[in-house]
C-alpha positions as CSV (number, residue, x, y, z in Angstrom):
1,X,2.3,-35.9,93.6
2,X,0.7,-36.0,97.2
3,X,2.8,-35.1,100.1
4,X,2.5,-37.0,103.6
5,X,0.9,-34.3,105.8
6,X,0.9,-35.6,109.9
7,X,-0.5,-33.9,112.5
8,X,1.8,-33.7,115.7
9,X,-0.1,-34.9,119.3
10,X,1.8,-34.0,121.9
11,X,1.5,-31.7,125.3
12,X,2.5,-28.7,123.3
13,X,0.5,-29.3,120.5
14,X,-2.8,-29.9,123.0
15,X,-2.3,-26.8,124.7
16,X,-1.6,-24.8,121.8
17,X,-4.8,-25.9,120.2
18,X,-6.6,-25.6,123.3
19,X,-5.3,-22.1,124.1
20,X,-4.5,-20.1,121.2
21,X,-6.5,-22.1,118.3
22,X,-2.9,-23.5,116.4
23,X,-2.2,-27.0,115.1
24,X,1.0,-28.2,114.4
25,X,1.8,-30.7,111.2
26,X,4.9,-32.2,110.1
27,X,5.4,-32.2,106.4
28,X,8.3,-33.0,103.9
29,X,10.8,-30.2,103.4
30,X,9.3,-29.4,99.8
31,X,6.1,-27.9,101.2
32,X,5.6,-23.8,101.4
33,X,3.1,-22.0,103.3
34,X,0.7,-21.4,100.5
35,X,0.4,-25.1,99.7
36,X,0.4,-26.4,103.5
37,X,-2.5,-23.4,104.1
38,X,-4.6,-24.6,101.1
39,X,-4.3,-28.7,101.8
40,X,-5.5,-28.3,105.2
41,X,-8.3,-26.1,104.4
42,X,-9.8,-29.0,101.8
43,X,-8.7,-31.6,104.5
44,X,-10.4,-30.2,107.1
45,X,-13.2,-28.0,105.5
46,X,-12.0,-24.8,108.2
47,X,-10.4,-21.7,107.3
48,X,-6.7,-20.8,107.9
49,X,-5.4,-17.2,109.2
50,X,-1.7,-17.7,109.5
51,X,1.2,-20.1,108.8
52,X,4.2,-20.6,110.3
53,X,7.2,-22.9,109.7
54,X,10.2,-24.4,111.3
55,X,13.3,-26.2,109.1
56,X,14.0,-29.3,111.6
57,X,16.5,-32.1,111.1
58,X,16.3,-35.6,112.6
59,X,18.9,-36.8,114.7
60,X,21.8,-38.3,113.7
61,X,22.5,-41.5,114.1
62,X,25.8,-43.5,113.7
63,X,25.8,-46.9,111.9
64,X,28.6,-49.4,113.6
65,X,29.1,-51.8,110.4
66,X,30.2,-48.8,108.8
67,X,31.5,-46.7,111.2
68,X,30.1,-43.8,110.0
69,X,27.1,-41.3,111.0
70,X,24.1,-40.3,109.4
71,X,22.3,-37.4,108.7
72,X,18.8,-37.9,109.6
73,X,15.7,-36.7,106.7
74,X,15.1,-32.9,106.5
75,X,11.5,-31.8,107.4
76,X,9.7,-29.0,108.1
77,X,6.9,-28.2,111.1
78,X,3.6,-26.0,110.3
79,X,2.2,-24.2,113.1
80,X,-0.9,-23.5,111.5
81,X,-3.8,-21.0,112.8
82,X,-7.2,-21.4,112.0
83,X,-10.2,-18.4,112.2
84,X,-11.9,-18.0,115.6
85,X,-14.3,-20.8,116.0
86,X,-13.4,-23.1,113.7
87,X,-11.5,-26.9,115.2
88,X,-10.0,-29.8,113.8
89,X,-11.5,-32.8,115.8
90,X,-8.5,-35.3,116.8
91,X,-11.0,-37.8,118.1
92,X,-13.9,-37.4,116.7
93,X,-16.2,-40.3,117.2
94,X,-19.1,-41.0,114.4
């Protein structure tokens, strides 16, 4: 079964891939480090060094016509660290 892999754009991420060569994904909670490290070496045909992961939650949100809140989905964020001189191109044009 394929997982939904997406990769996080934001000021942090930018600068962290800018700076210290680190990407950051979002992925479901079911992914591990060996699995997210292999998937974006085939994606991306570079080579990983290290992996590291947060647990997050979504917020939680409160639902009026039942009057009751809701736990937002689980998920986890990969910082992920590729070798010295490889990239991932954001926007690559061809």
């Amino acid at each position: 079964m394929i997982k939904m892999i997406k990769l996080i754009l934001s000021e942090k991420s930018m600068k962290l891939a800018s700076d210290e060569n680190v990407y950051m994904f979002k992925a479901s909670k079911d992914e591990n480090k060996c699995s997210m490290a292999r998937k974006i070496e085939e994606l991306f045909s570079v080579s990983v060094t290290d992996v590291r992961v947060a647990r997050l939650m979504s917020e939680r949100r409160f639902n009026r016509r039942q009057r009751l809140y809701t736990d937002g989905k689980v998920y986890k964020k990969f910082y992920v660290k590729l070798k010295e001189g490889d990239k991932i191109d954001f926007f690559s044009q061809k």
